[in-house]
MARTI-226267 format. One line per 4 residues: their letters; for each residue y, z, x of C-alpha. Coordinates in Angstrom, 1 decimal. Each point is the difference from the previous one (the first is absolute). Layout:
MARTI-226267
A> Y:Z:X | ...
***
This chain:
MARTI-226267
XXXX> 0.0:0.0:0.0 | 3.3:-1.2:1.2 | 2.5:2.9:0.5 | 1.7:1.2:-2.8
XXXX> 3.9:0.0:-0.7 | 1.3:3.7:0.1 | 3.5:-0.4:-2.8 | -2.2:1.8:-3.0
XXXX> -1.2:2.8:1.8 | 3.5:0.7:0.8 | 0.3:0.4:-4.2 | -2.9:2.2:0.0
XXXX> 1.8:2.4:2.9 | 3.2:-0.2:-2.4 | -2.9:1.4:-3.4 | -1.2:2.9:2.6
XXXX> 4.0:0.4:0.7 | 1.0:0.3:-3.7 | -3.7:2.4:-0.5 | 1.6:2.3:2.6
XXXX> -3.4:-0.7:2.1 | 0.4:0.9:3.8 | 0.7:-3.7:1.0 | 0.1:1.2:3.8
XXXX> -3.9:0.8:-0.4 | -1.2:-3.0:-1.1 | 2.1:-2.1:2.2 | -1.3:1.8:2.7
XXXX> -3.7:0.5:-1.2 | -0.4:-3.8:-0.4 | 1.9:-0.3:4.0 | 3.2:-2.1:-1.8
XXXX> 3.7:0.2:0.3 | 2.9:-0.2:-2.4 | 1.2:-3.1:1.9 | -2.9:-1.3:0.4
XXXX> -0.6:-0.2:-3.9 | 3.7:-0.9:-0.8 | -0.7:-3.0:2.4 | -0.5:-3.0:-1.8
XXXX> -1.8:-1.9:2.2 | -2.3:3.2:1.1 | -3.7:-0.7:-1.2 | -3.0:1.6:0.0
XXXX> -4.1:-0.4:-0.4 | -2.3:0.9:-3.3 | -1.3:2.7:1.0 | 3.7:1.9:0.8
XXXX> 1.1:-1.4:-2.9 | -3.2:1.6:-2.1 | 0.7:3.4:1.8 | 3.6:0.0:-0.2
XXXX> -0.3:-0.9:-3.8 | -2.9:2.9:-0.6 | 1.8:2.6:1.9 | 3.0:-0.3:-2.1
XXXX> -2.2:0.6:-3.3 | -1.7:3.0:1.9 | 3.6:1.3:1.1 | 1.7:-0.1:-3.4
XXXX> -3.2:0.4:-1.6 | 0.6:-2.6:-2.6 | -2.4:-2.9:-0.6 | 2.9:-1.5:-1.9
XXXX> 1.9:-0.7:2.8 | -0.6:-3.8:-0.2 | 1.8:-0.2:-3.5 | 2.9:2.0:1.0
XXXX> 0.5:-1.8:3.4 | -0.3:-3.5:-2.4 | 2.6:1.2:-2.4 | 2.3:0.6:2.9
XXXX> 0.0:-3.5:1.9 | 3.2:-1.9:-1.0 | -0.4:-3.7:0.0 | 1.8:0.1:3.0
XXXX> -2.8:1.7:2.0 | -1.9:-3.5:-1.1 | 2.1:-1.5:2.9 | 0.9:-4.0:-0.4
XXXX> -3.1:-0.2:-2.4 | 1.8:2.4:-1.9 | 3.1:-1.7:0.3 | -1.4:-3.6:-1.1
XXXX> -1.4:1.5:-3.1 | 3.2:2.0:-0.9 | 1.5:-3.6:0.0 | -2.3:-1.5:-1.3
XXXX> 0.9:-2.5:-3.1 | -3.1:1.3:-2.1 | -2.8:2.5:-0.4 | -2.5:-2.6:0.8
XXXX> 2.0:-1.2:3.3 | 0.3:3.9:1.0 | -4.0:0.3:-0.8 | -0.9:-3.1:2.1
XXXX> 2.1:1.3:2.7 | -1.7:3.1:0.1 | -3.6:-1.9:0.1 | 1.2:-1.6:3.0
XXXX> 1.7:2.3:2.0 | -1.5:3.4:-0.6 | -1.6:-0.2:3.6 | 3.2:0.5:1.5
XXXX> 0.4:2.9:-1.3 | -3.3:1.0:-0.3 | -3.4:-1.6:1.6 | -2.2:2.3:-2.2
XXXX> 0.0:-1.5:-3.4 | -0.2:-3.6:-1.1 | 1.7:-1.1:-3.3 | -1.5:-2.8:-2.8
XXXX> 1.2:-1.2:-2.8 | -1.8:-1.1:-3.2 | 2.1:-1.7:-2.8 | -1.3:-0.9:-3.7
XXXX> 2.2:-0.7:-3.0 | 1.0:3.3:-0.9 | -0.1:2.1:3.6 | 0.5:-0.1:3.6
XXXX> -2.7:2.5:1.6 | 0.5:1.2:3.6 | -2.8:1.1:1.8 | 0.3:2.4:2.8
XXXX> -3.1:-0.6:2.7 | -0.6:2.6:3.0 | 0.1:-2.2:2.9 | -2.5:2.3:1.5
XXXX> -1.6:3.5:-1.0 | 2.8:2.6:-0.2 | -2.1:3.0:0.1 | 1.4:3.5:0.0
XXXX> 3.8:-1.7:-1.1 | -1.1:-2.2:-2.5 | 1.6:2.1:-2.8 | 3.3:0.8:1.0
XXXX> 0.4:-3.6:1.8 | -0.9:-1.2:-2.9 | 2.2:2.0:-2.2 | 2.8:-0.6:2.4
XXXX> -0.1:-3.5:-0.2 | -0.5:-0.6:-3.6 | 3.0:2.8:-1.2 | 2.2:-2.2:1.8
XXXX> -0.8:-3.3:-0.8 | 0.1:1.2:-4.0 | 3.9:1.4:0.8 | 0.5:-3.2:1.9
XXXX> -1.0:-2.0:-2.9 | 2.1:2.2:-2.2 | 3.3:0.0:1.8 | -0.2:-3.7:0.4
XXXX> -0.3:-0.9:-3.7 | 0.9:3.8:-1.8 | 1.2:-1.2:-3.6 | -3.1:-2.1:-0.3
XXXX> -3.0:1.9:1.8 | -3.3:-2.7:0.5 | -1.9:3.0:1.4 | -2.0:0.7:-2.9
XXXX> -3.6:1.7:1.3 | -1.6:1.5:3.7 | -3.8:-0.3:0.0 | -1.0:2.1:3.6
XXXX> -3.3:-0.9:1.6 | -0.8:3.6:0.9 | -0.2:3.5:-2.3 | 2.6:1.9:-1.3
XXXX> 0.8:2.8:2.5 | 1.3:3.4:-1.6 | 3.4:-1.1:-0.1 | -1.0:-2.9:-2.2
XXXX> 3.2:1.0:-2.4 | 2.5:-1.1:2.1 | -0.7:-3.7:0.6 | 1.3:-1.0:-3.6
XXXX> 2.7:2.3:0.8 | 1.5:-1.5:2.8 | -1.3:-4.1:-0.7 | 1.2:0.6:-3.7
XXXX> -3.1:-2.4:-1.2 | -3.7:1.2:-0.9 | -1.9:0.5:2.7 | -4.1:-0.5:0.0
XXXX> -2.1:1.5:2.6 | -3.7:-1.2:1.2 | 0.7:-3.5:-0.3 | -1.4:-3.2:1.4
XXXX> 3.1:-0.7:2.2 | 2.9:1.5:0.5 | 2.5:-2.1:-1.8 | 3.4:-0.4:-1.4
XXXX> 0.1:-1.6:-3.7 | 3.6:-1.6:-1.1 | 0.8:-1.8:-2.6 | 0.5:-3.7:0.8
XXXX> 3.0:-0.6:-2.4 | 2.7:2.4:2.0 | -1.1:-1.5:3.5 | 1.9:-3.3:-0.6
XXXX> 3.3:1.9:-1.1 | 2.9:-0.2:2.5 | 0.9:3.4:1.7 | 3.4:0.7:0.2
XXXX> 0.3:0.7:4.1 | -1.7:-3.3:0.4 | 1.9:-1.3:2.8 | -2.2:-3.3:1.6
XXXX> 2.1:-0.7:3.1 | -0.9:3.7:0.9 | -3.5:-0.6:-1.6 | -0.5:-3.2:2.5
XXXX> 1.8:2.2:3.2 | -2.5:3.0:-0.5 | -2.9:-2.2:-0.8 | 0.5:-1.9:3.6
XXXX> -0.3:3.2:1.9 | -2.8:1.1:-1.9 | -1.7:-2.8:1.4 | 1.3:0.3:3.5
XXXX> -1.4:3.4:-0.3 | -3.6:-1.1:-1.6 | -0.2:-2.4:3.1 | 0.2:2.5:2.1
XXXX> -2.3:2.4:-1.3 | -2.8:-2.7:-0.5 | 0.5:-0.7:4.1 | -0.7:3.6:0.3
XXXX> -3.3:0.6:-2.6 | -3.1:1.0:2.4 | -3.3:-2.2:-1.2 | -1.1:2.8:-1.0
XXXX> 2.2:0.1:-3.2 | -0.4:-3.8:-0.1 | -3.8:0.4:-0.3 | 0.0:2.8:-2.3
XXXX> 2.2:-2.0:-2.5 | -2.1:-3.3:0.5 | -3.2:2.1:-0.7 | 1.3:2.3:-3.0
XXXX> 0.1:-3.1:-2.7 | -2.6:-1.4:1.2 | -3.5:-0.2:-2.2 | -2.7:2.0:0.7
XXXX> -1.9:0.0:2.7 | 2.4:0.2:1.8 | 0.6:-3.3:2.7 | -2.2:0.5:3.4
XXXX> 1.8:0.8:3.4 | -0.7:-3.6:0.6 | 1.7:-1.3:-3.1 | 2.7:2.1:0.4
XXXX> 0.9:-1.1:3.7 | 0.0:-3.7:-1.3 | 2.7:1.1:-2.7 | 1.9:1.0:3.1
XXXX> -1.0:-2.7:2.5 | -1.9:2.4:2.1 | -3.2:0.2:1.3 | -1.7:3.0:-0.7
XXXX> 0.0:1.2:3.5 | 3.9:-0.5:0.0 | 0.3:1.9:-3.6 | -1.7:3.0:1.7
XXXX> 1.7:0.1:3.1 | 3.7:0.4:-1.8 | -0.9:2.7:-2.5 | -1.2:1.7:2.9
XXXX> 3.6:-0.3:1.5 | 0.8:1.4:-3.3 | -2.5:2.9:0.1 | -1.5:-1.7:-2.9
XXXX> -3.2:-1.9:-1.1 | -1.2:-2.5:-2.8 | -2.3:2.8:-1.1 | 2.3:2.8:0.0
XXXX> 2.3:-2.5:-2.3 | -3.2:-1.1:-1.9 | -0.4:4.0:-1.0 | 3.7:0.7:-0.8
XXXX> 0.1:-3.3:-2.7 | -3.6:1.4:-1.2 | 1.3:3.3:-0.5 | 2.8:-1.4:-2.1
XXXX> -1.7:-2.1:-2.3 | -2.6:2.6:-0.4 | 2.5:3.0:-0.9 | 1.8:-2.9:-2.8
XXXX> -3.9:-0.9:-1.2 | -1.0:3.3:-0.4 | 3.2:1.0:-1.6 | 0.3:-3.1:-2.9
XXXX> -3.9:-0.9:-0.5 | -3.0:1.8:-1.4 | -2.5:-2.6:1.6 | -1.9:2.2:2.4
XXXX> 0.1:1.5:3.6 | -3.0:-2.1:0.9 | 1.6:-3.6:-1.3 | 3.1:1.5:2.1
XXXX> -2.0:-0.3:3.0 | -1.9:-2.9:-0.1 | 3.7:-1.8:-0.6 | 1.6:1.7:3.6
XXXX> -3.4:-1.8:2.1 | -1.9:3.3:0.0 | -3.5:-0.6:-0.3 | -0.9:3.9:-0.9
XXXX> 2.2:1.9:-2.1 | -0.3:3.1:2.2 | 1.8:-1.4:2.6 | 2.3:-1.0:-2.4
XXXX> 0.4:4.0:-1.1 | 0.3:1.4:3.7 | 2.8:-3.2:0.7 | 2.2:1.5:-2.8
XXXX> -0.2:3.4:0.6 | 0.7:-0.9:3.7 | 2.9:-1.5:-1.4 | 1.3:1.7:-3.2
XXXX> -1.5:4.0:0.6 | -2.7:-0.2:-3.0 | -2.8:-1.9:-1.3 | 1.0:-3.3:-2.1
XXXX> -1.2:2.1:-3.3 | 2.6:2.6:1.0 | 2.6:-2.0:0.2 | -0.5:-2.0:-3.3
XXXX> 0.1:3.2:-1.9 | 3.0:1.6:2.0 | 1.9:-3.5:-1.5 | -2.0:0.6:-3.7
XXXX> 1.3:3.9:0.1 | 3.9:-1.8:0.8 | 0.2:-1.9:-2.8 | -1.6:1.9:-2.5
X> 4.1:1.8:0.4
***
């Protein structure tokens, strides 16, 4: 995983802040300076980012903390993404914008869009497994976007339903709260549902000589990120959509022009290999199949290549911290809220 941009985890030091938490502590637990997180430009990996995500819940003692630290972001924290959909000349333009530059500010999520006569629906995909930060990333990111949405078109909201992929935690209240839309937990995606009418309407900051400006660096600053993405992330995002089984380590090198030999060789620069990627995109679709299907554990198995369903069972606790059977009824107990 590429590193990580640092500007929302300076919002989450501003929540601990405003919580009266003992920002000193966690800044110094997680071995981070103030200027080093005001730093635009300062980035760091996954793993500091998971810690210094979980040690702010563990500090303030709020599992929450992802909804409040969305609610906070101004659109100006959205940087010239943020900008080009403030200009933008329509809800539509602003949501395609988004789809297309959300790695810039982000390289964790990836953004689609599915359109039918009555509804646009965004669905919000996990570039990779989250883990521990899943929740509060993921209420971060969607509190956000739903006031984004809102303060670009606020007389005539499109926002009009949040279906979430995972359970409802125990602060389940407070997502219709804040998003001012119902909110559905347990779902097959996680997904944004707007009506289709109110996304063609002009906005009144709609500005596109600013719109067109913005957009230009947003690609400028897309370029650049995609010169810096480690095959790694390139081979985890080539193998995620693709059907199962998944391709071979020879198929795979072809997509990228390699030989085998040469595929190997650079993830192992990268401290990295095709099989370590092969488990992290099986863990992934196996957490989303046992969470949305009843077919069973042994089907499950036979899909990811695994020729004896134990193995299958050891993989996932190896991965996940409890049996396959476990985790399908930790997800049953969830939505059952």
């Amino acid at each position: 995983m590429q590193p990580l941009p640092i500007f929302y985890l300076n919002q989450v030091y501003q929540q601990l802040s405003l919580w009266e938490c003992n920002v000193n502590i966690w800044l110094r637990h997680n071995g981070i300076t103030l200027e080093q997180l005001q730093d635009p430009y300062y980035q760091v990996s996954f793993d500091d980012y998971q810690r210094l995500i979980n040690s702010a819940i563990n500090l303030s003692a709020r599992p929450d903390l992802g909804l409040h630290v969305g609610n906070r972001i101004s659109i100006n924290t959205h940087g010239m993404m943020g900008f080009a959909m403030l200009n933008s000349s329509t809800l539509k333009q602003a949501i395609d914008t988004l789809k297309q530059f959300i790695n810039t500010r982000t390289p964790l999520v990836r953004v689609n869009i599915h359109e039918t006569a009555d509804t646009m629906v965004i669905t919000f995909q996990e570039v990779q497994p989250l883990g521990v930060i899943q929740q509060p990333f993921m209420d971060a990111l969607l509190v956000t976007i739903a006031k984004l949405l809102q303060q670009l078109s606020p007389h005539s909201p499109a926002l009009c339903q949040i279906n979430l992929s995972f359970p409802a935690p125990t602060y389940w209240q407070q997502y219709s709260a804040l998003t001012k839309v119902p909110v559905h937990f347990n779902q097959a995606s996680t997904q944004f549902i707007l009506t289709q009418t109110l996304l063609t309407q002009r906005l009144e900051m709609a500005d596109p000589s600013s719109f067109m400006q913005a957009r230009q660096w947003c690609i400028n600053e897309l370029d650049l990120l995609n010169g810096q993405q480690s095959l790694s992330d390139k081979l985890y995002q080539y193998l995620l959509p693709s059907p199962m089984p998944l391709p071979s380590l020879s198929d795979t090198a072809a997509h990228f022009h390699m030989t085998p030999r040469t595929l190997h060789r650079h993830l192992a620069q990268q401290q990295s290999s095709y099989k370590t990627i092969v488990a992290s995109v099986n863990h992934h679709i196996a957490k989303h199949y046992l969470s949305q299907s009843q077919g069973s554990i042994k089907q499950l198995a036979y899909q990811l290549g695994y020729v004896d369903v134990t193995n299958f069972r050891r993989a996932f606790k190896r991965w996940q911290g409890m049996t396959p059977s476990e985790y399908r009824q930790q997800q049953k107990t969830g939505s059952e809220i």
